[in-house]
N, C-alpha and C positions, 0 to 999 in steps of 0.2 A: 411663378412656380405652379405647376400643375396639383391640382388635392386630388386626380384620379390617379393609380397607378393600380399594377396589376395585386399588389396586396389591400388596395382598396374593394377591386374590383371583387376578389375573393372573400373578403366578409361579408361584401354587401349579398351576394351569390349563395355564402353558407347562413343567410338570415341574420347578420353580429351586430349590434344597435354597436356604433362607435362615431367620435369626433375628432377630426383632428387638428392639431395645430403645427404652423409652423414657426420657426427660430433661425438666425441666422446661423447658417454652419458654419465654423470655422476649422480649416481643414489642416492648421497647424498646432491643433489641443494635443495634447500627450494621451488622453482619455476621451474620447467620441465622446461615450456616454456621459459621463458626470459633466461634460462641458452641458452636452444636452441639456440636461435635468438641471443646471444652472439656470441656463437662456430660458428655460420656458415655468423657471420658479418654483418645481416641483423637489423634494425627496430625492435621492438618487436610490431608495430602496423601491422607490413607485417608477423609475423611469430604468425598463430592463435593456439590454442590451443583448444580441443577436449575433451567437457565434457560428461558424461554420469549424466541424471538426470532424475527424474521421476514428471508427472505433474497431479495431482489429480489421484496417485498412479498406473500410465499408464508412460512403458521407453520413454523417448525422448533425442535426440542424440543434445549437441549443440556447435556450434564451434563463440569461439571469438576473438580477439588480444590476444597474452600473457600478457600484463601488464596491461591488465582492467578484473575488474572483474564482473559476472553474477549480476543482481538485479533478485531475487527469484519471484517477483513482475511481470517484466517486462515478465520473461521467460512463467508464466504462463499465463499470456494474450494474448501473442504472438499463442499458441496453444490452447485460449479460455477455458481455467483453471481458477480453483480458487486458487489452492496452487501449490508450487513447492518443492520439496528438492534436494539437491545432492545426488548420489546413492552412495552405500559404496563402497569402493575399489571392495573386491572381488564380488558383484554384476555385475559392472559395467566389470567384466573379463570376468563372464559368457554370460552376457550377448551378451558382443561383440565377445568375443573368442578373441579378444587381453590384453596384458598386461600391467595395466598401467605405463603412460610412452610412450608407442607405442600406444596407441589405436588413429585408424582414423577412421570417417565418413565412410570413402570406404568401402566395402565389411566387412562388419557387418555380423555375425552369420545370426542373425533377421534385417532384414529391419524396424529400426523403425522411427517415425515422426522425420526431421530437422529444427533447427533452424539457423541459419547466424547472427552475427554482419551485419548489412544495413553497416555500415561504411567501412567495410571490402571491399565492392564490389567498391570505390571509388581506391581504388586501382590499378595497374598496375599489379601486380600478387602477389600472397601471397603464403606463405607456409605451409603446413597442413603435418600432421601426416602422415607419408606413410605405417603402420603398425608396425614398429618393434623399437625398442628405438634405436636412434641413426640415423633413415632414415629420411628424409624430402622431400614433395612433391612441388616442385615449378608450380602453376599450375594460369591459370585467375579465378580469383574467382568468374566472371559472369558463365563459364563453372563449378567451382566447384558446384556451389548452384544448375545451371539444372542439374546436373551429379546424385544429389543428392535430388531433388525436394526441397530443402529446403527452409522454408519459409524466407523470409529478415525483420528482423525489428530488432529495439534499445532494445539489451538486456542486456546492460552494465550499473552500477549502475551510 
């Protein structure tokens, strides 16, 4: 497994001290994440997890813990919406050019709006998708969110 990919390649690009690790993915978990944040021993509130979803039919990219989930509500407020949905698998491929499973925040096809878990940044470091299934990026998530301009607010139901 390769430790370069193009979310690697954009921290290293926007200055981001990070490590990563990898885990064996297993691509029949009911839960990505929390399988994740098993394999590699960590919290599932430190190991966030990488949604693709769209806000009054505009992509937006949103990362939260693995074991809480999105309020549809909260996400589009957060980027001054009126509705929110999940994008469908293969949208959410094209869109990024990663595959789910592996898709991170970093080095996106398209640059499009972020949102962050606020709660996530109380943290000490946390772990994000590092592009490819099975990679993890251990990184401070004050620098993830500027790496990424992402907005901070309570997007968890």
């Amino acid at each position: 497994m390769s430790k370069t990919t193009r979310a690697t390649q954009a921290l290293q690009k926007a200055g981001v001290s990070f490590t990563t690790v990898t885990y064996d993915y297993d691509p029949d978990a009911d839960r990505i994440g929390l399988a994740a944040a098993e394999a590699i021993g960590e919290s599932p509130s430190r190991v966030l997890k990488t949604l693709m979803a769209e806000v009054d039919g505009k992509p937006v990219c949103v990362v939260v813990p693995s074991d809480r989930e999105v309020s549809m509500k909260k996400l589009a407020a957060a980027f001054g919406g009126k509705s929110a949905h999940m994008m469908k698998p293969s949208d959410a491929e094209r869109a990024t050019g990663y595959h789910v499973g592996g898709i991170s925040p970093f080095g996106q096809k398209k640059t499009v709006p972020t949102a962050m878990e606020i709660t996530a940044l109380e943290e000490a470091y946390v772990y994000i998708n590092g592009g490819q299934r099975g990679l993890q990026i251990r990184v401070d998530p004050r620098q993830a969110q500027e790496a990424l301009r992402a907005v901070a607010a309570a997007l968890v139901a």
